[in-house]
DSSP file (Angstrom, degrees, kcal/mol; ACC not computed):
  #  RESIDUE AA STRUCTURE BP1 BP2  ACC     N-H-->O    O-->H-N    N-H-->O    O-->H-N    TCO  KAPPA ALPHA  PHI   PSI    X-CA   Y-CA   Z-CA
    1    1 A X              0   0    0      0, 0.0     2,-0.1     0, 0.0     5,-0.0   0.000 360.0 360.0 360.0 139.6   22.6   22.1  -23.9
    2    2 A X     >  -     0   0    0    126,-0.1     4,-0.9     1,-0.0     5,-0.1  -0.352 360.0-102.8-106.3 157.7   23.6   18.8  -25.0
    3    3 A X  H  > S+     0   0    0      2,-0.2     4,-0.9     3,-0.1   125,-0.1   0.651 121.1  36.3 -53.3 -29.7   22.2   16.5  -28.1
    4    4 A X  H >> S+     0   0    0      2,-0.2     4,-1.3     3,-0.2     3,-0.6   0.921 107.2  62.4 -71.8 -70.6   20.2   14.3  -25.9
    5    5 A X  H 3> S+     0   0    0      1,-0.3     4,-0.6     2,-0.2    -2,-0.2   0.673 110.9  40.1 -33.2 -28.9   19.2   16.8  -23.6
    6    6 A X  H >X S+     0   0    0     -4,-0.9     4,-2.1     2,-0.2     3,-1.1   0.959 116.2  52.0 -94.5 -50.2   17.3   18.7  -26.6
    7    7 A X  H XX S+     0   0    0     -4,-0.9     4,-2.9    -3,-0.6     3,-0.6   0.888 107.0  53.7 -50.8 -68.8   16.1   15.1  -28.1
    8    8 A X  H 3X S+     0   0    0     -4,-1.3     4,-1.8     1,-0.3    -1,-0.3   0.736 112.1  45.6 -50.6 -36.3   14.7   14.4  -24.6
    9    9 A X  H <X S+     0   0    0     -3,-1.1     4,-0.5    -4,-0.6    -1,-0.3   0.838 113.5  44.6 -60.7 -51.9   12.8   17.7  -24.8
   10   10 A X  H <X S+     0   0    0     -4,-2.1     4,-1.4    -3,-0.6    -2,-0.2   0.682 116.0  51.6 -81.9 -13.1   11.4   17.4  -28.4
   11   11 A X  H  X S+     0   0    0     -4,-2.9     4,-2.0    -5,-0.4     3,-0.4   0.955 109.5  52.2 -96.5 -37.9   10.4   13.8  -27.5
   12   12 A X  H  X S+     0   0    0     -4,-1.8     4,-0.6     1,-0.3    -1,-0.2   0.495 108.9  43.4   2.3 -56.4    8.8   15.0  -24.6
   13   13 A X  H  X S+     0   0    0     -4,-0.5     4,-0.9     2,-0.2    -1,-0.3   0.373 114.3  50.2 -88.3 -41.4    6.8   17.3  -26.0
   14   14 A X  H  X S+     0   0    0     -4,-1.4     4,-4.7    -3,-0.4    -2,-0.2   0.771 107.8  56.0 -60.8 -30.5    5.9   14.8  -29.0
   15   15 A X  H  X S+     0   0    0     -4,-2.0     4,-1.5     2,-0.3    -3,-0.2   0.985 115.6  39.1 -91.5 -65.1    5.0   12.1  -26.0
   16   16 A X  H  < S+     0   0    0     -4,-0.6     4,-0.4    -5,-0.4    -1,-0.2   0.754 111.0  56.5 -61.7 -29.8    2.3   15.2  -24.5
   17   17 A X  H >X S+     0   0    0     -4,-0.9     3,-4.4     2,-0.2     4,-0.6   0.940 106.8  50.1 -77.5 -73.8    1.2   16.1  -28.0
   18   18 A X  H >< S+     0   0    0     -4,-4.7     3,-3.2     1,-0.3    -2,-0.2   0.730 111.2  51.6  -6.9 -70.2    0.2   12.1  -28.4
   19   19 A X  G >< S+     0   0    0     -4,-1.5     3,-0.7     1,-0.4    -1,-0.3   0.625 107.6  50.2 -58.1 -13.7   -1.7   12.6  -25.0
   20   20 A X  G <4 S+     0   0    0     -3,-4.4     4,-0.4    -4,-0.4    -1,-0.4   0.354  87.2  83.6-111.7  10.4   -3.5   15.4  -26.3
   21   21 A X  G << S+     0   0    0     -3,-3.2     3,-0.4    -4,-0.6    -1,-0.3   0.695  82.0  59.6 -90.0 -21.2   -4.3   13.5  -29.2
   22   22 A X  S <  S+     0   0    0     -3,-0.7     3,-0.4     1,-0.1    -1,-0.2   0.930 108.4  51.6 -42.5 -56.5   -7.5   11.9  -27.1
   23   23 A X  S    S+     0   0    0     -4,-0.3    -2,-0.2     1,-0.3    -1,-0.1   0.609 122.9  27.3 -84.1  -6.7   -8.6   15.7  -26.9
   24   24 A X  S    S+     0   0    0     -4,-0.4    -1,-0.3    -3,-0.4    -4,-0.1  -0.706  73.6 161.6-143.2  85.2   -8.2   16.2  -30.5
   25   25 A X        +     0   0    0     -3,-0.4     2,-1.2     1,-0.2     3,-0.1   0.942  61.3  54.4 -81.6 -38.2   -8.7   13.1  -32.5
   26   26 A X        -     0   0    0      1,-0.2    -1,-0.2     4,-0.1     0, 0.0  -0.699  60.6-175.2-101.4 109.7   -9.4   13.9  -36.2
   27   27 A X  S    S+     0   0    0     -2,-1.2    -1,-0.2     1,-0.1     4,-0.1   0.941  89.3  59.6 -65.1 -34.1   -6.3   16.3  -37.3
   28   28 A X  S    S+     0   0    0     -3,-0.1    -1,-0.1     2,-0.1    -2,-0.1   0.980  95.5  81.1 -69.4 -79.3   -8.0   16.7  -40.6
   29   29 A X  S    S-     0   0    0      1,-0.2     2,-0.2     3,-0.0     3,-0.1   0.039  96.3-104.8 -35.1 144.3  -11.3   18.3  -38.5
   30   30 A X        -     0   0    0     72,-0.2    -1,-0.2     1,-0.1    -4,-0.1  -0.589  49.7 -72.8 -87.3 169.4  -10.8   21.6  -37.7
   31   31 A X        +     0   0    0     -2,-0.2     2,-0.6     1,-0.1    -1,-0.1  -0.160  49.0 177.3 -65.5 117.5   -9.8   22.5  -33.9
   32   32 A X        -     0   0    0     -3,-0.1    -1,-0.1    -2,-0.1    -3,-0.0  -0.810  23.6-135.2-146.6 106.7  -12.6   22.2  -31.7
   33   33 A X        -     0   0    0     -2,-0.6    56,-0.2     1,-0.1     2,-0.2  -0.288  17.4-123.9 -77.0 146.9  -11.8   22.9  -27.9
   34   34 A X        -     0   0    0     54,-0.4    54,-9.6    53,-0.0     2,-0.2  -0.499  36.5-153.5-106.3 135.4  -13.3   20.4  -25.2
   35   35 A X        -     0   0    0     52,-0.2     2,-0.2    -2,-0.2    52,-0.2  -0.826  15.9-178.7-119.0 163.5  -15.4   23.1  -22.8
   36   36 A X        -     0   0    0     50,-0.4    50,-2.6    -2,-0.2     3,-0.2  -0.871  38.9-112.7-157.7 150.0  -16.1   22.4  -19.0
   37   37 A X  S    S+     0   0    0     48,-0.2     2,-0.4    -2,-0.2    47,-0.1   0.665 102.3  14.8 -68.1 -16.2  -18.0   24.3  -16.3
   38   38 A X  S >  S-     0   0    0      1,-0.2     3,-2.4    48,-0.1     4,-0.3  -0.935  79.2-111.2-167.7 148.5  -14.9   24.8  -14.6
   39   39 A X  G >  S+     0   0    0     -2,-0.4     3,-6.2     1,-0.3    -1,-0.2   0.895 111.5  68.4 -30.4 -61.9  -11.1   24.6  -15.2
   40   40 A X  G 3  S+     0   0    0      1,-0.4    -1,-0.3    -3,-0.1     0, 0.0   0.652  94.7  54.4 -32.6 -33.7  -11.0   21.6  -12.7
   41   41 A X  G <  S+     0   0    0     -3,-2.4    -1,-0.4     3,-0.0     2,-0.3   0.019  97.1  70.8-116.0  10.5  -13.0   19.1  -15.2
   42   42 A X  S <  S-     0   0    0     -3,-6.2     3,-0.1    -4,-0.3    -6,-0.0  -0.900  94.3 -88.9-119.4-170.9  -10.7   19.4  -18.3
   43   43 A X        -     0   0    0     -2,-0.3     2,-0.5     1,-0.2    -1,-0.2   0.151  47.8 -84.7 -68.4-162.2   -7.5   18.0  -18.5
   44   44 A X        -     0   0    0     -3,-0.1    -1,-0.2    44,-0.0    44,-0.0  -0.952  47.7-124.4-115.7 113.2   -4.4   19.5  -17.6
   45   45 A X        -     0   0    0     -2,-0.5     2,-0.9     1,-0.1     6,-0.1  -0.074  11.4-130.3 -68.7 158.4   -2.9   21.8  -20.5
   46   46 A X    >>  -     0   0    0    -30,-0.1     3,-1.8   -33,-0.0     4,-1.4  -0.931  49.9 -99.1 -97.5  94.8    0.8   21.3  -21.9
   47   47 A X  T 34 S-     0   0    0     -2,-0.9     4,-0.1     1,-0.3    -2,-0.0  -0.734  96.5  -1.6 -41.9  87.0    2.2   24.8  -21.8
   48   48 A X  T 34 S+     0   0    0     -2,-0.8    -1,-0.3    62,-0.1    69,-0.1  -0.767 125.6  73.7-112.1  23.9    2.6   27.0  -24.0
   49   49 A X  T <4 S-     0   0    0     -3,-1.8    42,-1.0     1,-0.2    43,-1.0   0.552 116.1 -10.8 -81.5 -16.0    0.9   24.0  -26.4
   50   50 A X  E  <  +A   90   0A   0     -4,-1.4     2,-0.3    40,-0.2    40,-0.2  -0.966  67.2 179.7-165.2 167.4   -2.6   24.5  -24.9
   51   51 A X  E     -A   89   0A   0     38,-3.1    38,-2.5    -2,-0.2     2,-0.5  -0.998  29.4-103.7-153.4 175.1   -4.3   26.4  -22.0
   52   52 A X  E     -A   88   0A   0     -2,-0.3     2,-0.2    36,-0.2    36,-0.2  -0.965  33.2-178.9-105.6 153.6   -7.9   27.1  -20.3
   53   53 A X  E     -A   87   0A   0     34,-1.0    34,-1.0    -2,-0.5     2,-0.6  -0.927  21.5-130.5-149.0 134.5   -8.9   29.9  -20.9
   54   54 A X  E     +A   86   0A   0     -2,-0.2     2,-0.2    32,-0.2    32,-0.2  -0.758  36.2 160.2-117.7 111.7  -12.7   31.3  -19.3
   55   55 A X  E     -A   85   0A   0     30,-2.5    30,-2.6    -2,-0.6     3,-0.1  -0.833  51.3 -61.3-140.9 174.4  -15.2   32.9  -21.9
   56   56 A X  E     -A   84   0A   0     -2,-0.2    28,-0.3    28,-0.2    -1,-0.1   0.058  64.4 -95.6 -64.1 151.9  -18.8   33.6  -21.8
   57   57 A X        -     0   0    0     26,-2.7     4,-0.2     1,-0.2    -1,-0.1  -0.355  36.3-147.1 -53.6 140.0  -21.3   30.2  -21.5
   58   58 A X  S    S+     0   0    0      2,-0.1    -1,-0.2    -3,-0.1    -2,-0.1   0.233  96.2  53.5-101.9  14.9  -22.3   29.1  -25.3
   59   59 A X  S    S+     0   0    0      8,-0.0     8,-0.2     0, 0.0    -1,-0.1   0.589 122.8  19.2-106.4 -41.1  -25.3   28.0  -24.5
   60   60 A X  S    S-     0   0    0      1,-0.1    -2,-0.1     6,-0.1    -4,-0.0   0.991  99.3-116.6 -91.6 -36.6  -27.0   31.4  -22.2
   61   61 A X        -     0   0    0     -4,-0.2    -5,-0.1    22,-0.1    -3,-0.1   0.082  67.0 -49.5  95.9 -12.9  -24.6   33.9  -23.7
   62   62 A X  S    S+     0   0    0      3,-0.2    -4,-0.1    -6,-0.1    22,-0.1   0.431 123.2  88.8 112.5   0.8  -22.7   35.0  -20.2
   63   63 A X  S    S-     0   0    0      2,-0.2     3,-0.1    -6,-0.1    21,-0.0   0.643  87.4-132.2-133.8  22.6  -26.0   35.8  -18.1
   64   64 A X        +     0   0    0      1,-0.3     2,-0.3    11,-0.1    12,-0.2   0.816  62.4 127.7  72.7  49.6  -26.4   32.4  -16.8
   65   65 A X        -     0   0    0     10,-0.2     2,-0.6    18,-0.0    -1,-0.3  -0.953  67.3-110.5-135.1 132.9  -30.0   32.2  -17.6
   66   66 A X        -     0   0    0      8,-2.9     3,-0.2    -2,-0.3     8,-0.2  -0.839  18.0-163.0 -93.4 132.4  -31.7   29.3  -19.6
   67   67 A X  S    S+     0   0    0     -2,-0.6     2,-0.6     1,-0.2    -1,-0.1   0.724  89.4  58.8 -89.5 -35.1  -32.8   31.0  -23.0
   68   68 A X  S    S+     0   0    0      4,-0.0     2,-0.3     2,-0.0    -1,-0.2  -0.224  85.5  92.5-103.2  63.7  -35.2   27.4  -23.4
   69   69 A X  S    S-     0   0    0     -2,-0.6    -4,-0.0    -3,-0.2     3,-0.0  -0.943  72.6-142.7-138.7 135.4  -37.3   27.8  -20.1
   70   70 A X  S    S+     0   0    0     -2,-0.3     2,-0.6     1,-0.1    -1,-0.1   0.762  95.9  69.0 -65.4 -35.5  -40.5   29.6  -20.2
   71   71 A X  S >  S-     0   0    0      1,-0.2     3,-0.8    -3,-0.1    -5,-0.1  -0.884  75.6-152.9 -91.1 131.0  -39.4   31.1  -16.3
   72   72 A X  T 3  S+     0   0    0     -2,-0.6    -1,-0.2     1,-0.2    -6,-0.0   0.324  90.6  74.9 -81.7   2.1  -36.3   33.6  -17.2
   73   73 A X  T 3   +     0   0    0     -8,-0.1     2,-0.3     2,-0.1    -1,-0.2   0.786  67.9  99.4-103.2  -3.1  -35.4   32.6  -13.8
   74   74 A X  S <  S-     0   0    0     -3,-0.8    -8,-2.9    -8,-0.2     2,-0.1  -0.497  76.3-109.2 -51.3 116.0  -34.1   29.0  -14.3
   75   75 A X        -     0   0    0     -2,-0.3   -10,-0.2   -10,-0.3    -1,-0.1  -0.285  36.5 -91.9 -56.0 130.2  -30.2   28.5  -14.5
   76   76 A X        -     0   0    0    -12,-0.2   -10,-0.2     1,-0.1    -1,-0.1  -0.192  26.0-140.6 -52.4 170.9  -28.4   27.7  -17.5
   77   77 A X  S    S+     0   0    0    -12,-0.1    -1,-0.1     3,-0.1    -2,-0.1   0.681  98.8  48.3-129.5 -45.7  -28.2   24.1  -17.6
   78   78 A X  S    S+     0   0    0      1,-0.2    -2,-0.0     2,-0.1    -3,-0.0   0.899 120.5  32.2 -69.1 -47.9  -24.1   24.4  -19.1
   79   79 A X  S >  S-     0   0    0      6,-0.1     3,-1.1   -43,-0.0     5,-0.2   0.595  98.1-125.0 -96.7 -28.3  -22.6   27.1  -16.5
   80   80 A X  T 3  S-     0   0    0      1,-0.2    -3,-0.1     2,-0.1    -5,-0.1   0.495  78.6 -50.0  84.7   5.4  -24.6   26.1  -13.5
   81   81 A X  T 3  S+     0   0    0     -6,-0.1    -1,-0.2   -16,-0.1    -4,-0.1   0.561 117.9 105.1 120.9 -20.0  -25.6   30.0  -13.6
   82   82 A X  S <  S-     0   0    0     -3,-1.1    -2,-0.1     2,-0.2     3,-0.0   0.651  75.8-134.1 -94.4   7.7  -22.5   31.4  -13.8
   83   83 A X  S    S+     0   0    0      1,-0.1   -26,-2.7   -27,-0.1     2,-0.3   0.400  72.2 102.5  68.6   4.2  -22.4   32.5  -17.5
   84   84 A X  E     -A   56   0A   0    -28,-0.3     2,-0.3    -5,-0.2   -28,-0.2  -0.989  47.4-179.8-149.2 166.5  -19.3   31.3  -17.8
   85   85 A X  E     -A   55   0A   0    -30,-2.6   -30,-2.5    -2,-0.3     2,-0.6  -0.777  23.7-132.7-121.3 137.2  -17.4   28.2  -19.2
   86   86 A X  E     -A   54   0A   0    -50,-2.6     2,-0.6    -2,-0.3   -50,-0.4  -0.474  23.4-158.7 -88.3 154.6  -13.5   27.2  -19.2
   87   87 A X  E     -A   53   0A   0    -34,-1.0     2,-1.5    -2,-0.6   -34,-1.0  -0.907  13.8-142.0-120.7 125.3  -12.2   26.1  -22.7
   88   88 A X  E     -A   52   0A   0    -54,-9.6     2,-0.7    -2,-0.6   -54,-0.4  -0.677  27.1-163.9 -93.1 105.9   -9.0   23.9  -23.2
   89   89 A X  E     -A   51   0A   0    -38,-2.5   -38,-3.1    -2,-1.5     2,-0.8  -0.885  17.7-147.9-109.6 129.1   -7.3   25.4  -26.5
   90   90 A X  E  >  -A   50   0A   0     -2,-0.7     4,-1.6   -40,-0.2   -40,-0.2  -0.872  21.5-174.2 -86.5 106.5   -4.9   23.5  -28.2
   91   91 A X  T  4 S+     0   0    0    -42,-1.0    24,-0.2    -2,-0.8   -41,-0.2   0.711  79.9  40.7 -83.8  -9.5   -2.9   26.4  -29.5
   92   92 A X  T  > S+     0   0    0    -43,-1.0     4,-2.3     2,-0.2     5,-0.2   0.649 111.5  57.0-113.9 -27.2   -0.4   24.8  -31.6
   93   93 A X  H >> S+     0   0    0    -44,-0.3     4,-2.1     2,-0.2     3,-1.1   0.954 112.2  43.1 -56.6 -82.1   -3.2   22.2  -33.1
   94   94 A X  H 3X S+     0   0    0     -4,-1.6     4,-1.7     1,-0.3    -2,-0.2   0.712 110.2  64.4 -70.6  -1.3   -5.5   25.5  -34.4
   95   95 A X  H 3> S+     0   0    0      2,-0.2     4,-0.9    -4,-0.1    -1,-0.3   0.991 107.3  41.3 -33.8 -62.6   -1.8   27.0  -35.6
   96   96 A X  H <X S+     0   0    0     -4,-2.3     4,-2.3    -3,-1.1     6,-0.3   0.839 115.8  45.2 -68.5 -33.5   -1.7   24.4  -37.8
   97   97 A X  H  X>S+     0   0    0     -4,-2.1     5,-2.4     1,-0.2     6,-1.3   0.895 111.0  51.5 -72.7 -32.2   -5.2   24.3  -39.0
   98   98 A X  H ><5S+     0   0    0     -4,-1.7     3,-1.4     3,-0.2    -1,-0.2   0.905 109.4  50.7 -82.4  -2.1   -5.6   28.0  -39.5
   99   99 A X  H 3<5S+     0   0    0     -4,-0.9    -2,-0.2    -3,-0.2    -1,-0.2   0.961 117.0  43.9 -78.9 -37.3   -2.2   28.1  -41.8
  100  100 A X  H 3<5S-     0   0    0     -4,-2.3    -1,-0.2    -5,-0.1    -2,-0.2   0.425 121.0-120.3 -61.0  -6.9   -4.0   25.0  -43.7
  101  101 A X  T <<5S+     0   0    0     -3,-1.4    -3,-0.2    -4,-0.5     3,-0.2   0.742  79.6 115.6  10.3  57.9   -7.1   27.0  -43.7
  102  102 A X  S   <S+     0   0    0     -5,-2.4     2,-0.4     1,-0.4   -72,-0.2   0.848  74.7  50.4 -92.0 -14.2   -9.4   24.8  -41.8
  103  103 A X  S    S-     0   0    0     -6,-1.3     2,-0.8    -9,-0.1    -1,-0.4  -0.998  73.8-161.5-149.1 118.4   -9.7   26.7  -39.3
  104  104 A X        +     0   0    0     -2,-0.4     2,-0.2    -3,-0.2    -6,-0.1  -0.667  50.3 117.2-121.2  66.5  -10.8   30.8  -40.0
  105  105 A X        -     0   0    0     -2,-0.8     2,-0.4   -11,-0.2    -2,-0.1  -0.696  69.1-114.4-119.1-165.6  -10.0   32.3  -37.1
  106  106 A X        -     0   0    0     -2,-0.2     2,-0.4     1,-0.0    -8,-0.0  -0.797  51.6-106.9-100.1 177.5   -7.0   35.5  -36.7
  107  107 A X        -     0   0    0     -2,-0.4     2,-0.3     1,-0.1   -12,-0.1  -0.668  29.5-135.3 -93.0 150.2   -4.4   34.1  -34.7
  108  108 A X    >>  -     0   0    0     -2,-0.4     4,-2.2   -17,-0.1     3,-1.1  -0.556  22.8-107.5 -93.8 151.5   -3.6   34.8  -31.7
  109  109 A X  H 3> S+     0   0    0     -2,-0.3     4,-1.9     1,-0.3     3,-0.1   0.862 123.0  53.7 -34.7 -47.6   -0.4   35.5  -29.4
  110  110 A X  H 3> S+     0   0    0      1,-0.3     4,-1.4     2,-0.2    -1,-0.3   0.733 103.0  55.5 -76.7 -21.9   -0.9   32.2  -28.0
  111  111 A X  H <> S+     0   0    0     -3,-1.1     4,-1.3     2,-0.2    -1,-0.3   0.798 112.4  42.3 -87.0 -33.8   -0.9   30.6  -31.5
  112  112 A X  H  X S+     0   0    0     -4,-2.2     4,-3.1     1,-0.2     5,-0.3   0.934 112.9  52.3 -94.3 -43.2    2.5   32.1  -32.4
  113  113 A X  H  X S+     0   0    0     -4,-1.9     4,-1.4    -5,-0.3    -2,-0.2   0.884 109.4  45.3 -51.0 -34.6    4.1   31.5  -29.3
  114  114 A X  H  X S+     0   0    0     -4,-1.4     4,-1.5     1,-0.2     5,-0.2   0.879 113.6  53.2 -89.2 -23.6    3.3   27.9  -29.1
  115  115 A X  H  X S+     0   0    0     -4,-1.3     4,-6.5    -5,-0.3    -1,-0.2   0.987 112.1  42.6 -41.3 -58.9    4.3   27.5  -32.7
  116  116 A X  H  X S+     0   0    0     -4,-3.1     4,-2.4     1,-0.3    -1,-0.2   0.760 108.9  59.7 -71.5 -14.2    7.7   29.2  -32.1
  117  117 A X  H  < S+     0   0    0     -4,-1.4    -1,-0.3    -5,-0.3    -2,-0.2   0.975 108.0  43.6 -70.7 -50.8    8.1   27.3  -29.0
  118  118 A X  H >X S+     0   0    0     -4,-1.5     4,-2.5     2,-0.2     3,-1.6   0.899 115.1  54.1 -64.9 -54.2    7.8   23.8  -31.0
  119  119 A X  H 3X S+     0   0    0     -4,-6.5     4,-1.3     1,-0.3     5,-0.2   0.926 106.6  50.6 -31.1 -68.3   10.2   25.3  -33.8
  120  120 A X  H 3< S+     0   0    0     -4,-2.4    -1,-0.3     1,-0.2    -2,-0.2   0.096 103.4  50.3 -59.5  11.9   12.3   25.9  -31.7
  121  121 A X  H <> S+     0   0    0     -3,-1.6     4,-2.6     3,-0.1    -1,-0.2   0.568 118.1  45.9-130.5 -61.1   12.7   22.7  -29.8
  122  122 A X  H  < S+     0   0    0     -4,-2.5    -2,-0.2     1,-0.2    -3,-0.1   0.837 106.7  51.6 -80.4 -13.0   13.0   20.9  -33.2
  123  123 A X  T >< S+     0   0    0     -4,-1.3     3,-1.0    -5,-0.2    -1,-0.2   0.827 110.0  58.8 -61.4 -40.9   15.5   23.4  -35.0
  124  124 A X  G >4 S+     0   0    0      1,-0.3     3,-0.6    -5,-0.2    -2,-0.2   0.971 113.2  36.9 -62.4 -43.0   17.7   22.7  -31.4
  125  125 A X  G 3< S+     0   0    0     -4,-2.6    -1,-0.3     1,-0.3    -2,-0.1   0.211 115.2  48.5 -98.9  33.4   17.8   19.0  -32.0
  126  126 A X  G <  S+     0   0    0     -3,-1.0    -1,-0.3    -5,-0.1    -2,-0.2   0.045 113.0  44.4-123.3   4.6   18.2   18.7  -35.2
  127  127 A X  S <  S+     0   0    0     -3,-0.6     2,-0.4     2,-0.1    -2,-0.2   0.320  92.8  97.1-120.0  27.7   21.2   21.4  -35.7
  128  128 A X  S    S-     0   0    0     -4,-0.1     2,-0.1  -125,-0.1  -126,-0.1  -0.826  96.4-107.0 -90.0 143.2   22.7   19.5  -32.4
  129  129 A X        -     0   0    0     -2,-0.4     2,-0.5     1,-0.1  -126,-0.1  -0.535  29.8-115.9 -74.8 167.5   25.3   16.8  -34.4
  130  130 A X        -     0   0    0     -2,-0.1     2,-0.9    -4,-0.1    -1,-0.1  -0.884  29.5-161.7-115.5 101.2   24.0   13.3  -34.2
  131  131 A X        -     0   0    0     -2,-0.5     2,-0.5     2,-0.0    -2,-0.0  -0.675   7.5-157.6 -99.4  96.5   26.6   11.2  -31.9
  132  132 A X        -     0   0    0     -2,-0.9     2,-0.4     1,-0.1    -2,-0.0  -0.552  14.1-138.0 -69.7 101.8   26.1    7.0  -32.7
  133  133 A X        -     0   0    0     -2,-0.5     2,-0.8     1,-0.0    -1,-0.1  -0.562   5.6-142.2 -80.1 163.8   27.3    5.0  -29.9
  134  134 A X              0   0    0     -2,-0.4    -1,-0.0     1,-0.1    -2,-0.0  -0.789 360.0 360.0-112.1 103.2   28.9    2.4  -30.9
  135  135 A X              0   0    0     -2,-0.8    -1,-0.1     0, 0.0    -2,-0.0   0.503 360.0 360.0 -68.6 360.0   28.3   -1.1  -28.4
């Protein structure tokens, strides 16, 4: 792989971490993943730097009932009923925040992969030699 060819990669990858920077504005704040009723209605993840991922509704709990209705038969308001919600996790964002402790969760598989992925993309261009054309 050539010195550009890895530069094109890590800027790349810098250029999609920007974009994701709407989804995560305050770096300082810990990591706090934009939820949706359904994959289709959050953005589109940068692999392996984020994903959706589909876990129980936070507002009924997973049984797709609203908890602030007098009739237990009323549909959660968040899920549409179905108990559950998609989540966009920035995996490489809440890396950094739980190694900083901002953020006190354990880490996950996806958190070490998307780490090592990013390492590795910036160890490759920076131990590629630096070649200056000359105009």
């Amino acid at each position: 792989m050539t010195h550009s060819h890895h530069l094109d990669r890590l800027n790349a990858g810098i250029g999609q971490a920007e974009s994701n920077q709407k989804l995560f504005p305050d770096s300082n704040a810990p990591a706090r993943p934009r939820v949706a009723r359904n994959a289709e209605l959050l953005p589109t993840p940068v692999e392996p730097y984020s994903s959706i991922v589909e876990t129980a509704c936070d507002d009924c709990g997973g049984d797709g009932r609203d908890h602030g209705c007098r009739d237990d038969y009323e549909t959660c308001e968040s899920c549409g009923g179905s108990g559950k919600q998609a989540v966009l996790r920035n995996w490489l964002g809440e890396a950094f925040q739980i190694e900083e402790g901002k953020l006190q969760i354990a880490p996950q598989r996806e958190h070490l992969r998307a780490f090592r992925f990013y390492a590795t993309q910036l160890v490759n261009a920076l131990n590629e030699p630096f070649s200056r054309e000359v105009a």
